[in-house]
C-alpha positions in Angstrom: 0.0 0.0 0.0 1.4 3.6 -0.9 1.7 6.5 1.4 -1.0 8.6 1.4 -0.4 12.1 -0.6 -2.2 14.3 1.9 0.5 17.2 3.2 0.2 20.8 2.3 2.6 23.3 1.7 1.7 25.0 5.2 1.9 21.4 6.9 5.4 20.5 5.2 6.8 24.1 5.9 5.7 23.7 9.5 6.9 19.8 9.8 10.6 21.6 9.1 10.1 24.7 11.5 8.8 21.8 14.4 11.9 20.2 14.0 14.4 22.8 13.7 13.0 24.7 16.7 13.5 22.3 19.6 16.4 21.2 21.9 18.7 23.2 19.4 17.8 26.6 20.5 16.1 25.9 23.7 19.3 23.9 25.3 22.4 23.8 22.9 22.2 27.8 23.1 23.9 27.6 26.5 26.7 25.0 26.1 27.5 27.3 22.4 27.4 29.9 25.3 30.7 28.5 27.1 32.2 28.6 23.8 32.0 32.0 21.9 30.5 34.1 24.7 29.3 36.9 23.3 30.0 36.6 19.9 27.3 33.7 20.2 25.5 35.0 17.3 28.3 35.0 15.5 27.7 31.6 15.3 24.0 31.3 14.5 24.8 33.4 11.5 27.3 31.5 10.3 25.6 28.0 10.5 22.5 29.7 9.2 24.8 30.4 5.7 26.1 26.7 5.9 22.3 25.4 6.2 21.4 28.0 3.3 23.6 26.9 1.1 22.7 22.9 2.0 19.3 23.7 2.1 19.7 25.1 -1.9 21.3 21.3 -3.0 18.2 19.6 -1.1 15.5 22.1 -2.9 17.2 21.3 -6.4 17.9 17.5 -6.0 13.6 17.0 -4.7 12.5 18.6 -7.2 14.2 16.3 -9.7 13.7 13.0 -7.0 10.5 14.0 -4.6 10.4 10.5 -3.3 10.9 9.6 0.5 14.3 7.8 0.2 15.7 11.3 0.0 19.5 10.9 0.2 19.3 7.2 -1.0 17.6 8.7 -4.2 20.0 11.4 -4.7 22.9 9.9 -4.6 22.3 6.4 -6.0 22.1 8.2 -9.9 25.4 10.1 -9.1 27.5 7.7 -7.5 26.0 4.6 -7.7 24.2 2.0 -4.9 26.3 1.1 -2.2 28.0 4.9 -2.2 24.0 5.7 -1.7 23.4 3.1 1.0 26.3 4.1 2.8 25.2 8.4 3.0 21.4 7.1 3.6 22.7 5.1 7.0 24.4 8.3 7.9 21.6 9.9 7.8 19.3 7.0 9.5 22.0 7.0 12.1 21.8 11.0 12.8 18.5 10.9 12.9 18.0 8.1 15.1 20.9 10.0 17.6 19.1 13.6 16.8 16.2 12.3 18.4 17.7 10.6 21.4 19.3 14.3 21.6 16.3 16.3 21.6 14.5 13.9 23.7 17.3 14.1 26.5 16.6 17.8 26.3 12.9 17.2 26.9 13.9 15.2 30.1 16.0 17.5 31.6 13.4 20.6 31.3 10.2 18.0 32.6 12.6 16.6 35.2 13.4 19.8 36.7 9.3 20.6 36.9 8.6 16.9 38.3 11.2 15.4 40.7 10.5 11.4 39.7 13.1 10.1 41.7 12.1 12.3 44.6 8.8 11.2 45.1 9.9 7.3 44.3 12.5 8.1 47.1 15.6 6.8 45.0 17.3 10.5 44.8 19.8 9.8 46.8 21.1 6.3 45.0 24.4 6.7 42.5 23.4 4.2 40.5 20.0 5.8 39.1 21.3 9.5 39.1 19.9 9.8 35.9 16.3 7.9 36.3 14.1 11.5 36.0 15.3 12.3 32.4 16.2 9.1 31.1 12.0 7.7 31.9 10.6 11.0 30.2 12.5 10.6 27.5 11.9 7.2 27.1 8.0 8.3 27.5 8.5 10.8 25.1 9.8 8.4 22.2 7.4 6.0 23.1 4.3 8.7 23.0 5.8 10.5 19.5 5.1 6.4 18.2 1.8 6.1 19.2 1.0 9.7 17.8 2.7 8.8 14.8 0.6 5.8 13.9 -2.8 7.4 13.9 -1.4 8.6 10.2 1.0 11.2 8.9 -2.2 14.0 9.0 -2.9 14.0 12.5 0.8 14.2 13.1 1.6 16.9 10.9 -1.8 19.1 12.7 -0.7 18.6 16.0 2.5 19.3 15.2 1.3 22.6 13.4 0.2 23.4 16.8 2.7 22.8 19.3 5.2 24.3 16.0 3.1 27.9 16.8 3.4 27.3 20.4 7.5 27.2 20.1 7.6 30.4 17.8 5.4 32.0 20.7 8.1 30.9 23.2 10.9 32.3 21.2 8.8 35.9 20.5 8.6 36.2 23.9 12.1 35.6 25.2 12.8 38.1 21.9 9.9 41.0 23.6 11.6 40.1 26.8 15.3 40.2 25.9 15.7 42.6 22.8 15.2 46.1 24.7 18.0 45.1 26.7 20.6 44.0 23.9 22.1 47.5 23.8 23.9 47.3 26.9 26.0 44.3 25.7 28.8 44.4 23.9 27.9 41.9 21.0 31.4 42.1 19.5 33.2 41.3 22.3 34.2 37.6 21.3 36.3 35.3 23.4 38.2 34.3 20.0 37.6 33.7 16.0 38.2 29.3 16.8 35.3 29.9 19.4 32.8 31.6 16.9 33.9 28.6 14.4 33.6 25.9 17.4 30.5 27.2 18.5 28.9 27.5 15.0 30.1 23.5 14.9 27.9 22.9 17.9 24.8 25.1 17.2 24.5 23.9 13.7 22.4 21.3 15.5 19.6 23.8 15.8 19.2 23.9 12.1 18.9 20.4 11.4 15.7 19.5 10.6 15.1 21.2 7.0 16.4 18.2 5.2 14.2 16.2 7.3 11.4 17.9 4.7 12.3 15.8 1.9 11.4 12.8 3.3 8.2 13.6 3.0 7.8 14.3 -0.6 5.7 11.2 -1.1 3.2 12.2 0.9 3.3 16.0 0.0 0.7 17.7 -2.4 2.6 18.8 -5.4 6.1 17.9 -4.0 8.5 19.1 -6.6 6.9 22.6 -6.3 6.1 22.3 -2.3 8.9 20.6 -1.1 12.1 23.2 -2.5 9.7 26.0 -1.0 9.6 24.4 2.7 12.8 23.5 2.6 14.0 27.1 2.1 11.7 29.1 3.7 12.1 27.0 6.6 15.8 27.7 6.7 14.9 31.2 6.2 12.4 31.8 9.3 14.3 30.0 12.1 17.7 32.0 11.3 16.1 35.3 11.8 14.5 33.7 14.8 17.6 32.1 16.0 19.5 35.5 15.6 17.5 37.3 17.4 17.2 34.8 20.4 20.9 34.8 21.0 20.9 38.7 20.8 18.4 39.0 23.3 19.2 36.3 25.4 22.3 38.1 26.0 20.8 41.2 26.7 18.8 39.4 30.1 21.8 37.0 30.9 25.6 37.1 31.0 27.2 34.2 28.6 29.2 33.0 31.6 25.8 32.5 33.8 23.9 30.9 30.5 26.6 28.5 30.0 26.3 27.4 33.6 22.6 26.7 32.8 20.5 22.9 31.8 17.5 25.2 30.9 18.7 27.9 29.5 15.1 29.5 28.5 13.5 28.9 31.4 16.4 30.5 33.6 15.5 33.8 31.2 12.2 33.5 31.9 12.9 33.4 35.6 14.8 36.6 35.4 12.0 38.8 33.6 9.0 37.0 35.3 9.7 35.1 38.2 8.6 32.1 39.1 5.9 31.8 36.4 7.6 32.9 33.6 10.2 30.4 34.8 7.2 27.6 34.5 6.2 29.2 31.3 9.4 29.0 29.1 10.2 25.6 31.0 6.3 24.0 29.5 6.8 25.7 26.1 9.9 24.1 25.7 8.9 20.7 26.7 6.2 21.3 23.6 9.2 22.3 21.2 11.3 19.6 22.0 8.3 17.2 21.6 7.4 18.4 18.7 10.8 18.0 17.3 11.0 14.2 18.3 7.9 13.3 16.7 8.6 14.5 13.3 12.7 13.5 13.3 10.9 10.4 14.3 8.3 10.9 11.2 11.2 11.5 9.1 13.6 8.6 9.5 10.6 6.1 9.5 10.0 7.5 5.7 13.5 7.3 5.3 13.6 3.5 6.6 10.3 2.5 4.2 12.0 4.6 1.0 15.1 2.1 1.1 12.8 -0.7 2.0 10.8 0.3 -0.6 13.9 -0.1 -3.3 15.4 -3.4 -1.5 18.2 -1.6 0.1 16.5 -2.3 4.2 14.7 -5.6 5.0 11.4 -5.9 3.1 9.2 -5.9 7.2 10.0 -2.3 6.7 7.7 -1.8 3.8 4.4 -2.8 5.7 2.0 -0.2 5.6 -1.2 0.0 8.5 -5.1 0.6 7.3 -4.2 4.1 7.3 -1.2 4.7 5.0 1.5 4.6 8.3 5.1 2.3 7.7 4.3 1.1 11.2 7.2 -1.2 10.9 9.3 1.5 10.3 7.8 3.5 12.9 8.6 0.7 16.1 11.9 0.3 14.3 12.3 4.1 14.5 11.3 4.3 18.5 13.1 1.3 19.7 16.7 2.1 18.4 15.9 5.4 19.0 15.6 4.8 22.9 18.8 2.3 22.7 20.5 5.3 22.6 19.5 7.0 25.2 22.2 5.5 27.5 24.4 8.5 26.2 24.3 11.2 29.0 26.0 13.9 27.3 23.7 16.4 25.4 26.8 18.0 23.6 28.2 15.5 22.6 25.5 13.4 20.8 24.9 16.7 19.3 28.3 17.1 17.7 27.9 13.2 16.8 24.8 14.2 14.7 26.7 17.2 13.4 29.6 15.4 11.9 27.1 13.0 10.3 25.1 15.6 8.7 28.3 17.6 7.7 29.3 14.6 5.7 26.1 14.0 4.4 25.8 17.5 3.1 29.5 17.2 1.8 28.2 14.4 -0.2 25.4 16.2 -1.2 26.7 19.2 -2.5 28.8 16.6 -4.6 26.3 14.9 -6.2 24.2 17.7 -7.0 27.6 19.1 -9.2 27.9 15.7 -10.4 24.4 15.2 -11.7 24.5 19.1 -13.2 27.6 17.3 -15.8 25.6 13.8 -15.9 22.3 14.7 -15.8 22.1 18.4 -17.8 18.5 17.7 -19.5 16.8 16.2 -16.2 13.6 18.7 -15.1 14.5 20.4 -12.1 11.7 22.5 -11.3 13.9 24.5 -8.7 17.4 25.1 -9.9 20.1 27.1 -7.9 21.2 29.9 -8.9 23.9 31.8 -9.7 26.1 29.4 -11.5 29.8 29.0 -13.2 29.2 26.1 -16.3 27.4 23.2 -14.4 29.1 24.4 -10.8 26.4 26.0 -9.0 28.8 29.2 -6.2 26.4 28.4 -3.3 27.0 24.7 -3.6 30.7 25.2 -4.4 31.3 27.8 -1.0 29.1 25.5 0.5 31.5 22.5 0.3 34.6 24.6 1.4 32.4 25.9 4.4 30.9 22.3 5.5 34.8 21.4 5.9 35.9 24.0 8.1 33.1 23.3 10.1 33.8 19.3 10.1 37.2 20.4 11.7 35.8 22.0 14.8 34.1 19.0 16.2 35.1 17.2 19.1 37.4 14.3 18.5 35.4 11.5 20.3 32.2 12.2 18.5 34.0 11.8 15.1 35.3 9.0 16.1 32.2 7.5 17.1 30.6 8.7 13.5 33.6 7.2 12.1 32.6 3.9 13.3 28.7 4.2 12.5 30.2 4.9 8.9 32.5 1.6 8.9 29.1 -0.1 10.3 27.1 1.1 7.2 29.9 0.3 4.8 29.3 -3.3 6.5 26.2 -3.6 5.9 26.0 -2.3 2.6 27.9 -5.7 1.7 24.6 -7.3 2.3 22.0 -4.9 0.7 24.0 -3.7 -2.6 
């Protein structure tokens, strides 16, 4: 049974917006904090231009491929198969650590409302320090599921709506926080590595816009729909971001926001008291909720696309009453949750961000490649400003992905070094 073709342009443009908007910016913002200090906006700006010009590949290449493979489907007609199977595992692999991420951040803001431990009496035992967090956000994975397979419509509408809800979080820490951005030096920068470093780390908060593509099967019109929400996506959550760091800065000192697990709420505390502390504390458990149930949307496309083609077990391909990959979708939550014995926000971000980096790398490639191989193909979105077949965002987009891939910490690359070598394993079996 297909996937049903049911999304709007408005649902698909918010499905991007829900997941960008989530543990990014409401908890990465303080460790990027520790980093660049001030200059912290520096950094959004500069990750916003790297996602810009990634975001212009992905527009192009779905308007020639809208199908819900995605990567798989880009790269398999540029470089062939098992060079495709390799990039789509990466990308299964981020995804499935992006949401163990975002929900850690979700456990860490509800934990601090509602002491679990406390009232089971275990707070004081070393060996279940981290039992508050680690059971919401295993609740949280296991809830995003059960949403998920009533059917990609209700999803994408509630979504919608906790999607508004974040944006209203973020306009008011902007109302609260901008007035007060004047008495800040926003150019006084602990260094130019830290700006770079930082960028490196909050690049996390723009993930989410190639998530979009995976949904081009089930998107109205997706070669016209699916380059717009892609892009405009990108587009709205940097001038949000931006502004957020600004006037973030202008309520908190960097030093006391890097010392912070809930960053938003802590500025809510200062403006509002108690209750604004509550506020930004609930509105961020909605944006980081939103964000794991439509990374979770996302990769369970992703894992039906391939199964789809033969390149993922053919269980993967079975479809509910109601046009969900529900095998996908369990598949999704339980390996999702497996990874929730990392404890280190940070670094499973900069895990996912070395991931993605390649993946855009690769990206970027292939789209240059298929411009030579591929000149007649329809793109109904091109990108522009071009040299020959060599599009200049693409090309500036390449040499800035790499300076980026250098600022990431050591262990996480090593650990996406070895989820590569596992995907190069098992494309032996499926190419």
């Amino acid at each position: 049974m297909p996937l049903k073709r049911e999304l709007t342009l408005v649902e698909a443009l918010f499905s991007g917006i829900g997941i960008i908007i989530g543990a990014g910016i409401y908890a990465i913002i303080a460790q990027a904090a520790s980093i660049a200090g001030n200059g912290i906006w520096l950094s959004f700006v500069f990750a916003a231009f790297v996602a810009a010009t990634a975001g212009l590949s992905y527009a192009e290449l779905s308007s020639m491929f809208p199908k819900a493979g995605a990567e798989y489907d880009y790269i398999k007609p540029a470089f062939g198969h098992r060079f495709a199977f390799i990039v789509a595992w990466l990308a299964i692999f981020a995804s499935f650590v992006g949401i163990t991420t975002v929900a850690m951040s979700f456990g860490g803001y509800i934990s601090a409302i509602f002491c679990l431990s406390c009232t089971l009496g275990i707070q004081e035992n070393p060996n279940i320090a981290n039992f508050d967090w680690l059971f919401w956000a295993a609740m949280l994975i296991i809830f995003s599921a059960l949403v998920l397979l009533t059917g990609v419509k209700k999803s994408a509408e509630l979504a919608v709506a906790i999607t508004t809800l974040s944006i209203v979080g973020l306009l008011i820490v902007i109302g609260m926080g901008l007035p007060h951005a004047t008495k800040v030096d926003l150019f006084e920068i602990k260094s130019i590595g830290g700006i770079f470093s930082a960028a490196g780390l909050v690049f996390f908060a723009y993930i989410g816009f190639e998530e979009i593509v995976r949904l081009s099967e089930e998107t109205k019109n997706p070669e016209k729909n699916i380059p717009l929400a892609v892009l405009l996506s990108i587009l709205l959550t940097s001038i949000l971001y931006v502004l957020v760091s600004i006037s973030v800065l202008g309520l908190v000192e960097a030093e006391e926001l890097a010392s912070t697990q809930n960053p938003m709420a802590v500025v809510g505390g200062i403006v509002f008291g108690r209750e604004g502390h509550l506020l930004l504390s609930l509105i961020a458990l909605f944006a980081t909720s939103s964000t794991v149930l439509l990374i979770m949307l996302a990769t369970s496309r992703i894992l039906y696309g391939m199964s789809s083609e033969g390149a993922l077990p053919s269980f993967l391909q079975k479809v509910s009453k109601n046009g969900v990959p529900k095998a996908a979708v369990f598949t999704t939550a339980l390996i999702s949750m497996a990874f929730l014995s990392f404890a280190s926000i940070e670094f499973v971000a900069s895990t996912v961000n070395f991931s993605i980096f390649l993946i855009f790398l690769i990206v970027n490639f292939a789209l240059i490649n298929l411009r030579m191989k591929l000149p007649a193909k329809h793109r109904p979105f091109k990108v522009p400003f071009s040299l020959g077949p060599v599009p200049l965002p693409t090309f500036i987009g390449i040499i800035v992905t790499m300076l980026l891939l250098l600022s990431i910490d050591h262990e996480a690359v090593l650990f996406g070094t070895i989820a590569l070598g596992f995907g190069f394993l098992l494309s032996i079996f499926y190419t």
